[in-house]
C-alpha positions in Angstrom: -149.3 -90.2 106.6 -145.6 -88.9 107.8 -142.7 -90.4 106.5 -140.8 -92.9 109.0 -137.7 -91.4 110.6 -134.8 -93.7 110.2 -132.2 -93.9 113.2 -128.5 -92.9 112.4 -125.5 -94.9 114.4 -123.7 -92.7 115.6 -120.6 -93.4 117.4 -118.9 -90.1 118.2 -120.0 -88.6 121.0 -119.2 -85.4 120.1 -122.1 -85.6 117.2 -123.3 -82.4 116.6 -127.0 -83.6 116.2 -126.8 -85.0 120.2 -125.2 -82.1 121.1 -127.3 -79.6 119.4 -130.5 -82.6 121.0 -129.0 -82.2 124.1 -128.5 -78.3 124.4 -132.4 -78.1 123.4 -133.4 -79.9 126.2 -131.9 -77.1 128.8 -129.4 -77.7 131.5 -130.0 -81.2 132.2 -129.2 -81.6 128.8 -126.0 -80.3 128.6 -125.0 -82.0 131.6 -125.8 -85.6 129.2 -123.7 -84.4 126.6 -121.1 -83.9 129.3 -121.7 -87.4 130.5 -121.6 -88.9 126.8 -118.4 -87.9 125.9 -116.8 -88.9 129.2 -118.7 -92.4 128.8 -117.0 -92.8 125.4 -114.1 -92.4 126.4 -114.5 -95.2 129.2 -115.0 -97.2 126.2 -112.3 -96.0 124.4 -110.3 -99.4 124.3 -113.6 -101.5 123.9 -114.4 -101.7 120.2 -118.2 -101.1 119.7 -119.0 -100.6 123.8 -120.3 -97.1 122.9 -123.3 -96.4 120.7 -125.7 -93.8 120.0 -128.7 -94.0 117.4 -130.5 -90.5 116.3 -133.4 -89.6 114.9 -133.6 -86.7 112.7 -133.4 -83.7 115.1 -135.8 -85.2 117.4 -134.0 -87.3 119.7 -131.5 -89.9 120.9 -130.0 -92.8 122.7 -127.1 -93.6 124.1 -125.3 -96.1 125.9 -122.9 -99.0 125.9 -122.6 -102.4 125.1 -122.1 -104.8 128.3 -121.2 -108.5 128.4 -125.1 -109.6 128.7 -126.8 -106.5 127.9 -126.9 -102.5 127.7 -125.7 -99.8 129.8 -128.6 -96.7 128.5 -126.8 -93.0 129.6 -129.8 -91.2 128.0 -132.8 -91.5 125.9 -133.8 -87.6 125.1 -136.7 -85.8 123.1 -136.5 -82.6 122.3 -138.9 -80.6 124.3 -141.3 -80.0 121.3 -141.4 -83.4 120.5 -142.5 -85.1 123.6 -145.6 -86.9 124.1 -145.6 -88.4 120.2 -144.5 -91.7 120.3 -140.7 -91.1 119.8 -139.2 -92.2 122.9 -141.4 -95.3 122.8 -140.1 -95.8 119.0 -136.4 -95.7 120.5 -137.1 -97.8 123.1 -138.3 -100.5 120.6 -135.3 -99.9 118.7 -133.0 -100.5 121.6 -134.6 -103.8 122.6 -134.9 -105.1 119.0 -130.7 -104.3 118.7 -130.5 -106.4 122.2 -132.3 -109.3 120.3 -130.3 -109.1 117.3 -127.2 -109.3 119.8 -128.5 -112.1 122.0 -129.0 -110.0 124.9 -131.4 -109.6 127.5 -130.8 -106.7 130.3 -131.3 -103.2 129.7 -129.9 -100.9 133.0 -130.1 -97.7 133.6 -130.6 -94.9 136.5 -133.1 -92.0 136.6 -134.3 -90.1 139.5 -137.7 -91.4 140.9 -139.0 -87.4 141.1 -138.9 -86.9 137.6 -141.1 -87.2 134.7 -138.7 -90.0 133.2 -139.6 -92.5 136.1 -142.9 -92.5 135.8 -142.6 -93.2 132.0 -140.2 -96.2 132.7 -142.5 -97.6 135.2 -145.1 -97.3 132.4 -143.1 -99.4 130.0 -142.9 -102.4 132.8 -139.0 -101.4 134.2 -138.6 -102.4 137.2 -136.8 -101.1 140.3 -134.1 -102.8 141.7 -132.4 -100.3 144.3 -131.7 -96.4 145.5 
């Protein structure tokens, strides 16, 4: 039996776990961390809008706080942990957070090519526009 990662709040962008997370994934990657630090800084004069939670080395979420739910910029595995579980585990994380704030609508975009879709669609998201 493993030993349970626990998730770190993190609320600098500039982490160097989600960068070093976001560098392993390969250009796409870099381009979130780009993103990250440019949506905290959108946030910069709302007090708790921007979050992240990490898990060890393995992955991350991020996003912001909105008036009746959250705003996910990325949820990212590192390449040699995908498939195990983790992403699922930080989704679960991210809605039990909206429960413990009294919200109720996760957004976010994706592309419908890519891998990330598909697994959305598994985990009952729904699509709501192009």
């Amino acid at each position: 039996m493993g030993v349970e990662m626990v998730p770190r709040l993190v609320l600098d962008p500039t982490d160097k776990t989600i960068e070093r997370i976001c560098r392993a994934c390969g250009k796409e990657g870099v381009r979130w961390f780009n993103w990250l630090r440019a949506l905290e800084w959108r946030c910069r004069n709302k007090p708790g809008a921007y979050c992240a939670y990490v898990w060890d080395e393995d992955g991350f979420y991020a996003g912001s706080w909105t008036k009746n739910g959250f705003r996910l910029a990325v949820i990212a595995v590192v390449p040699e942990k995908r498939g195990q579980g983790l992403g699922k585990k930080m989704l679960e994380h991210l809605i039990l957070q909206m429960k413990v704030r009294g919200v109720h609508k996760l957004t976010f975009r994706t592309d419908p090519k890519s891998p990330a879709f598909r697994w959305w669609l598994r985990r009952g998201a729904k699509v709501v526009g192009f």
